[in-house]
N, C-alpha and C positions, 0 to 999 in steps of 0.2 A: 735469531735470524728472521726478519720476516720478510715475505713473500716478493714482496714490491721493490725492497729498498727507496720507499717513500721518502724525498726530499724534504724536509720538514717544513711545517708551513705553505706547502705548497700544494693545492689539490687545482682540476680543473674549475672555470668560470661556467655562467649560465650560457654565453653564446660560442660554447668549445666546440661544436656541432654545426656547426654551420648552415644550418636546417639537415643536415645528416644522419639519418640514424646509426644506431652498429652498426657494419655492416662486416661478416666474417670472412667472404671473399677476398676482402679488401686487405683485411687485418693477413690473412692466410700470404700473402703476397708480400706485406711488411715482413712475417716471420721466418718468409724463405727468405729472404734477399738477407736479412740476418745471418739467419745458419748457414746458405750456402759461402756466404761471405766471410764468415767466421766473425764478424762485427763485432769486439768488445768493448768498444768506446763509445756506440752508440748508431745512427744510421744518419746523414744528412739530408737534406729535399733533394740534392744535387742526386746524390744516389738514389734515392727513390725514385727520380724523375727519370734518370737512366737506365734502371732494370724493373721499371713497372711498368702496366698502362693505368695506373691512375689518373685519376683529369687534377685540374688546379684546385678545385675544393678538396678533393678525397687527399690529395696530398699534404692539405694543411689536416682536415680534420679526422683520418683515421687514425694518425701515429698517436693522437691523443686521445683515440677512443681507446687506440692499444696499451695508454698508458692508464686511462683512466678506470681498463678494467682487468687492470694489474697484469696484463701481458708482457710489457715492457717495464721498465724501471723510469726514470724520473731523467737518465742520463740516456734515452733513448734507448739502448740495450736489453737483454732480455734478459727477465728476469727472473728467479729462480722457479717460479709458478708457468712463465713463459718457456724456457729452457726444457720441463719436461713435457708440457700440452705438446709443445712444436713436437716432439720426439716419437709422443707415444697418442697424439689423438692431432694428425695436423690438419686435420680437419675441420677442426674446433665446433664438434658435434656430442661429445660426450657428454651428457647431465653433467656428471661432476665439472667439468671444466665451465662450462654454462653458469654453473651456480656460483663458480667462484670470480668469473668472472661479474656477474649478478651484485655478488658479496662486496668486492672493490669497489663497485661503482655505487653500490649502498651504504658503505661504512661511515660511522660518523666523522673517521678522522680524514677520508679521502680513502685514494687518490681522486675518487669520483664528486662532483659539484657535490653541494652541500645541499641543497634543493633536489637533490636523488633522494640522500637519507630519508628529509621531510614527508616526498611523495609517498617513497614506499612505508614508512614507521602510521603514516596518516590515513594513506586509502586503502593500502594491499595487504590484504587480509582476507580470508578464505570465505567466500558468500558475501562479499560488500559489492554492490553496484554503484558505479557513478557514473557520472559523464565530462565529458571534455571541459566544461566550464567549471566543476568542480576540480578538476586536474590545474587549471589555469588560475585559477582563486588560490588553491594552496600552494606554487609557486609563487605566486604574485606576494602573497601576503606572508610569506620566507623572506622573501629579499627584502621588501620592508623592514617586517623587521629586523634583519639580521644586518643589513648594509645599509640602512633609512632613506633608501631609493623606490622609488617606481618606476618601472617599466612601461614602456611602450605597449597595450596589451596584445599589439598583434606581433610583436616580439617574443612574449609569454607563449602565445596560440602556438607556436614555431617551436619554443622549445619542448613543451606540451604535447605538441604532435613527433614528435623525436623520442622522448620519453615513452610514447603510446607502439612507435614501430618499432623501437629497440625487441620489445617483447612479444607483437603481434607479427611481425614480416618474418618468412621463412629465413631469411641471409640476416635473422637480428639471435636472439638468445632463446629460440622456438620451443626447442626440446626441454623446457622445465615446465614449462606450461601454465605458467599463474594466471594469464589474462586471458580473454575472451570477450568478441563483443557478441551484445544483443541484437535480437531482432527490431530493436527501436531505437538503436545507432548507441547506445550508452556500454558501457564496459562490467565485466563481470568478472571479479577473482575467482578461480577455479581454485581446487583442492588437488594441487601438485602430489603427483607421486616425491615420498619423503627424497630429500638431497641426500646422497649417500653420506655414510655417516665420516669417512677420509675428506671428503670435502668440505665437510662442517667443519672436524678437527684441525684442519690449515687454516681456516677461517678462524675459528674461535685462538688459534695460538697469535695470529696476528693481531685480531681484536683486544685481546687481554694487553698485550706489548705497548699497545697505543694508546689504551685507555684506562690501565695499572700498571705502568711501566716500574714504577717503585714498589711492587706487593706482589709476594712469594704465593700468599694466601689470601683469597677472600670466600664470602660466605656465599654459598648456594643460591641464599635467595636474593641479593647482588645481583648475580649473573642470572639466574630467572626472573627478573623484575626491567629486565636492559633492552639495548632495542636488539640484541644482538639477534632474538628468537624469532624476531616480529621481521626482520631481514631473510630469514628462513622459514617463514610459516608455519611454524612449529612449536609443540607445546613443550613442557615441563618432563614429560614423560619421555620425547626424543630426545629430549636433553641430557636427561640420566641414561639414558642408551649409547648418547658418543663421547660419554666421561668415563661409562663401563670401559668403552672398547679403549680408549685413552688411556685408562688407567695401566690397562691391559698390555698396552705396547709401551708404559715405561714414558709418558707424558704428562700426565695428574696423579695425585694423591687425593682419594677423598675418604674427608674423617666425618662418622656419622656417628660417631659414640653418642652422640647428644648436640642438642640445636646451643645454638646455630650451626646448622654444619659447615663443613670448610672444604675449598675446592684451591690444593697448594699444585700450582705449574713448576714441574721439576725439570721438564726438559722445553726448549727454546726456538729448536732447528724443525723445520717445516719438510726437510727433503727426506723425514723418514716416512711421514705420512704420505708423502706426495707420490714415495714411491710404493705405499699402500692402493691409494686411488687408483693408479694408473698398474697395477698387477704385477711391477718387477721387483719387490722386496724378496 
């Protein structure tokens, strides 16, 4: 089961944002109208427009920020990573929920633009300084070459600067705390307190899903070679710490008799962990 029920082939575009950043206020308001509605087939503008005070932008481009950081599913509705935030953090203040939201919008398969992954696999890393023009350069030169387009670059500047608030504005993804700016206007990855290890675990069962969806087992250093760690800033060593705890709860198998070692995914479903993170198992 993974988290999103990701549409296939379907992730957010670069101008999904509408110069918008996160914003969680916004999203907290799509996930009441949800629940209090009981909404399983998804939400429409119509309704949104009727039980929110969102304005005409936030209305197009929140439900997709909620989709894009796996709060919602692909059918508008909530979804299973959604389903328990809304329940047990609806505030959507908790690191853990932070981070996975972070994680959807970073993953290489989606739901999040593909030019997320890029930024963060390229700049965000613990002690790396850059500046907005370098942020703007490695979108720029993504869509390139991945869709053999160029952009407009005050188009780029725009998404750039959305990319930059999701992480830096209190009402974006604050509480993990990777970035910071400097005193000379450029940006600074910080050395985040670790992402709890139940939030890496939903993460890492989704990522495997989507990108070995055919393989029981692969090798250790596969999955420590991937961007999977570099989406969590985190070494080799946390690594082995949420396949311990994994193994522990009856999710991996890992066999170290002799290299290459092997890391076999036995269990599939996300809502044991989820109710790890969030303290009701």
């Amino acid at each position: 089961m993974e988290l999103t029920n990701k549409k296939e082939n379907q992730r957010l575009g670069i101008t999904f944002h509408r110069t918008f950043s996160l914003n969680r206020p916004a999203i907290r308001q799509i996930l009441k109208i949800l629940s209090d509605r009981n909404l399983k087939k998804g939400i429409s503008r119509k309704e949104l427009e009727e039980n929110s005070d969102l304005g005409s932008i936030y209305l197009e481009s929140m439900p997709r920020w909620a989709w894009g950081s796996g709060i919602m599913s692909y059918d508008k509705s909530l979804s299973i990573f959604g389903t328990y935030s809304n329940q047990f953090d609806p505030m959507i203040e908790q690191p853990g929920t932070q981070w996975l939201m972070h994680y959807h919008l970073s993953a290489p398969q989606g739901p999040g633009p593909s030019f997320w992954h890029e930024a963060i696999t390229r700049l965000i890393f613990t002690g790396n300084i850059f500046t907005g023009e370098d942020l703007v350069e490695a979108i720029g030169n993504h869509i390139w070459q991945t869709e053999n387009r160029i952009l407009a670059k005050r188009g780029v500047q725009s998404t750039a600067t959305v990319f930059l608030g999701t992480y830096l504005k209190p009402e974006g993804l604050n509480k993990i705390h990777i970035l910071e700016t400097t005193d000379s206007g450029r940006y600074r990855v910080c050395e985040p307190a670790p992402a709890p290890i139940w939030a890496i675990s939903c993460a890492l069962v989704d990522y495997w899903l989507a990108n070995y969806p055919d393989r029981l087992g692969i090798s250790l250093d596969t999955l420590a070679d991937s961007s999977f760690l570099k989406i969590f800033l985190m070494g080799k060593s946390r690594l082995m710490e949420v396949l311990q705890a994994m193994q522990e709860a009856g999710y991996v198998e890992l066999h170290r008799t002799a290299p290459p070692y092997q890391v076999v995914l036995v269990r599939q479903d996300t809502e044991g962990l989820l109710k790890k993170l969030y303290g009701t198992d």
